[in-house]
C-alpha positions in Angstrom: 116.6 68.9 90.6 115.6 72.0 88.5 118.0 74.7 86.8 116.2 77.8 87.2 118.2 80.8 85.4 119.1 83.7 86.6 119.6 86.8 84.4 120.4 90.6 84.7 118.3 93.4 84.0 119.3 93.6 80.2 118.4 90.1 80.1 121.6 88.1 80.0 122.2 85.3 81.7 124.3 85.1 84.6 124.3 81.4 86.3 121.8 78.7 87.1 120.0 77.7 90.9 119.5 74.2 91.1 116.1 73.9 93.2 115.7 70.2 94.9 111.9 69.4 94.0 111.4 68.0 97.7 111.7 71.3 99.1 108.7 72.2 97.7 106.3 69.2 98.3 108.4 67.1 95.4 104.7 66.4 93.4 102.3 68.4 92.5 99.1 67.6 94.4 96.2 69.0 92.0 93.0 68.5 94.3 94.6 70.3 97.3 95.4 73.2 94.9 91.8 72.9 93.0 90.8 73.7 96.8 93.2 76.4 97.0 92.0 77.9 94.2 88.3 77.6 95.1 89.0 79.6 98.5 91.1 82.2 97.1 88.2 83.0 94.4 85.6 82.4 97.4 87.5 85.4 99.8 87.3 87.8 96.9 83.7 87.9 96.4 82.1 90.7 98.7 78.5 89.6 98.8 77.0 92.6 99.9 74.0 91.8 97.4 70.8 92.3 98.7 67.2 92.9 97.6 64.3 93.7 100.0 61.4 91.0 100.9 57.5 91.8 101.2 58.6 92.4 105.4 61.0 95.4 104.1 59.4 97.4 101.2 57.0 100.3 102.3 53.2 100.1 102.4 50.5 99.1 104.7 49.5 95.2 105.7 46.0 96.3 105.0 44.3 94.1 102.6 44.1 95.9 99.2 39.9 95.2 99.0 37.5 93.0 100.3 38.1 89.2 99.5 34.7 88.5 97.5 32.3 90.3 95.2 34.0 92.5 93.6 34.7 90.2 90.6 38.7 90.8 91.0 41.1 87.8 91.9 41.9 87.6 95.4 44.8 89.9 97.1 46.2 90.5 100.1 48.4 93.7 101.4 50.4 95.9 98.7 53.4 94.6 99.6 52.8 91.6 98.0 55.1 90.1 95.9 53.1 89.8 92.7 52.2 93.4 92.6 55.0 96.5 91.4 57.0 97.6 94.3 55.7 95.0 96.1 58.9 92.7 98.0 61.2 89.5 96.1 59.8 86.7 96.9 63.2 85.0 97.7 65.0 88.5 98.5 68.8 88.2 98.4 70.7 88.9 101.5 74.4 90.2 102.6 76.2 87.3 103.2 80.0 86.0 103.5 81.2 83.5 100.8 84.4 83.3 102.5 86.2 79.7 102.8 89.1 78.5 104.9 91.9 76.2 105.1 94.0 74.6 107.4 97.5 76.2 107.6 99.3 73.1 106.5 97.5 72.6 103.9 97.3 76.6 102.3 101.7 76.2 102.5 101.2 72.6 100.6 99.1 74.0 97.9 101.5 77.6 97.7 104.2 74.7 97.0 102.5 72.8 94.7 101.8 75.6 92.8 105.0 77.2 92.5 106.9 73.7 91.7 104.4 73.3 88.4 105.6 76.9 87.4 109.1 76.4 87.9 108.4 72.5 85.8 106.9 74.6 83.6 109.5 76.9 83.1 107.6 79.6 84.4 109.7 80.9 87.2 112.6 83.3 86.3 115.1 85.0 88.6 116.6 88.6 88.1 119.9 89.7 89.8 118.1 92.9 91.2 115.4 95.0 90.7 116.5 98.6 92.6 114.7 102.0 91.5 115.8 105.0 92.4 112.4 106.6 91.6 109.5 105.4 90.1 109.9 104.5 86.8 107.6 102.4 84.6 109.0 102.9 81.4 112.3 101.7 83.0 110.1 98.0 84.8 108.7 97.4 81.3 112.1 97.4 79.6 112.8 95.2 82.2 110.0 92.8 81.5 110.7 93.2 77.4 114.4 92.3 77.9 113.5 88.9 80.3 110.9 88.6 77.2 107.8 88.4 79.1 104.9 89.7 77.6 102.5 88.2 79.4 101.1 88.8 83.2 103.5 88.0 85.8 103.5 88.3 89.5 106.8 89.9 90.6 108.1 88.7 93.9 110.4 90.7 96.1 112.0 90.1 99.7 110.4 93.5 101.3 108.4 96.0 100.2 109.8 98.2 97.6 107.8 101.8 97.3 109.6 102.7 94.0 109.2 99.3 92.2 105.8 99.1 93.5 105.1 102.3 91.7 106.6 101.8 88.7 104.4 98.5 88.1 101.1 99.2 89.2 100.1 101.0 85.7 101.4 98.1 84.2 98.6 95.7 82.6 98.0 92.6 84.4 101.7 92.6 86.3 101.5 92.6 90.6 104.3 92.9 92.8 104.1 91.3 96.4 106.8 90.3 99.4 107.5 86.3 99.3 106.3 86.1 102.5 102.5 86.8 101.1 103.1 84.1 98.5 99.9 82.5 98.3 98.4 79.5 95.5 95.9 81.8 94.0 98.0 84.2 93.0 100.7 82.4 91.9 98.3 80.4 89.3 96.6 83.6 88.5 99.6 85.1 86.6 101.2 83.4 84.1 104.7 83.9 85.3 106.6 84.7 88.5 109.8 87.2 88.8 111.8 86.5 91.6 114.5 89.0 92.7 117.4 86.7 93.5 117.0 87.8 97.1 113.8 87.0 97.3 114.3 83.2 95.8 117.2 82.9 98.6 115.0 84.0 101.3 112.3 81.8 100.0 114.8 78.6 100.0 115.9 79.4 103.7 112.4 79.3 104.9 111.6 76.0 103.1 114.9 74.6 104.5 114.0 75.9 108.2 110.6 74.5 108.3 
């Protein structure tokens, strides 16, 4: 079992939630996140780079002179490669770096990660976080009173306009619904801030399923 606290906006403590380590995998399985990892890296890369060939830069396919006699090395059209403005030779071309995994095994390694942040002490719970406007100075009080200074991924039960707003000109802090919670993005951030809502709704669905 692990005692994950739960605190107040000022930062005080207010209980502990035991977490049984089976509901979430009970190891940590580190190639199956490595491969998680790998994919959610992969999908971000837009790989639109492209450069054009010999068959795509302008100019005639007339050969530039006559292939003997005039004392000159031999050369085909203007296009060629080894002339300026002539084509790459191995031209770059849009393509998709995407990679995919099974379903089973993307909720596995969402698991895996999440129990080595909450062995790692990583994982912190606050009672509420409720905004009646956006407010940034307000979410970075917040963050100073749970003392965490470094980036964190804030979890919430729905989507929160106000809370949303008041973190996204904060450095290196995201805010996303648990049902989005993904392995990438749980080991990209150094922390995760759960609303205790969201934790509870989290615990129900691994408990369902």
């Amino acid at each position: 079992m692990i005692d994950i606290k739960v605190y107040n906006r000022e930062g005080k403590k207010l209980e502990d939630l035991r977490v049984d380590e089976s509901l979430f995998g009970g190891t940590i399985r580190p190639a199956l996140l490595k491969q998680a990892i790998v994919m959610y890296h992969a999908n971000k890369r837009v790989g639109t780079a492209a450069t054009k060939s010999r068959g795509m830069v302008d100019g005639s396919t007339r050969k530039i002179y006559r292939q003997k006699g005039t004392g000159n090395a031999r050369a085909g059209s203007i296009r060629t490669p080894v002339r300026v403005g002539g084509g790459r030779t191995f031209a770059k071309v849009a393509r998709d770096f995407g990679k995919a995994m099974p379903k089973k095994q993307r909720r596995l390694a969402c698991d895996s990660a999440l129990l080595a942040k909450m062995q790692s002490g990583r994982v912190m719970i606050v009672d509420e976080l409720s905004f009646e406007a956006p407010k940034t100075a307000e979410f970075a009080r917040v963050l100073g009173n749970l003392k965490i200074d470094r980036s964190c991924l804030v979890m919430l039960p729905e989507s929160d306009t106000n809370v949303y707003k008041s973190v996204r000109n904060i450095y290196k802090v995201d805010v996303m619904k648990v049902n989005d919670l993904n392995a990438g993005d749980i080991c990209n951030k150094q922390n995760v801030l759960f609303t205790k809502d969201a934790f509870l709704a989290l615990l129900d669905k691994k408990k369902t399923n």
